[in-house]
N, C-alpha and C positions, 0 to 999 in steps of 0.2 A: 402452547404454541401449536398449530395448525399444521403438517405435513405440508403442506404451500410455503407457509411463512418459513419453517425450516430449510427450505430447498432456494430460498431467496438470497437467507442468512451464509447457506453454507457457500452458493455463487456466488455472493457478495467477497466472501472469504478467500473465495479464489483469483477473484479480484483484486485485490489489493495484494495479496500475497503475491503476485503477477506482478503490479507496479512499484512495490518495494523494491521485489529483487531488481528490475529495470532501470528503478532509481539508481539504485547503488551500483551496478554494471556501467552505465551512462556516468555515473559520477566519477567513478574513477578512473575513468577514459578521458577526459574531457581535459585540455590545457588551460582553457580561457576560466581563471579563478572566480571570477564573478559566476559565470553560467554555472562550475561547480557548486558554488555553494547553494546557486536557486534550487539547481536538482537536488542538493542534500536536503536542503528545506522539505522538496517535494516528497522526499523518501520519508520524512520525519511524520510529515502530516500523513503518508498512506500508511504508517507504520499506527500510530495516533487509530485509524481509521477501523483497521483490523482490529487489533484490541478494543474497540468498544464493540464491534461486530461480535467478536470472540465473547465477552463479554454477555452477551444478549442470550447466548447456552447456557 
């Protein structure tokens, strides 16, 4: 792997480590039980997202 593509990987990582935790702050804030549970979704799939990034090391 290329110093470029590593520097992708590890931004990409910060990424989503950014939207997980957002996910889960937002979800358990959140009243309306439908909209929580899309954000848990949403946390599930950026969670999914990172481990394969991670993954890619």
């Amino acid at each position: 792997m290329t110093s470029k593509e590593l520097l992708y990987v590890e931004d990409a990582l910060g990424h989503e480590c950014f939207m997980k935790s957002c996910s889960q702050k937002t979800s358990s804030q959140l009243t309306d039980i439908t909209l929580s549970s899309y954000v848990k979704e949403l946390e599930a799939k950026h969670t999914e997202l990172f481990n394969k990034f991670l993954n890619l090391l």
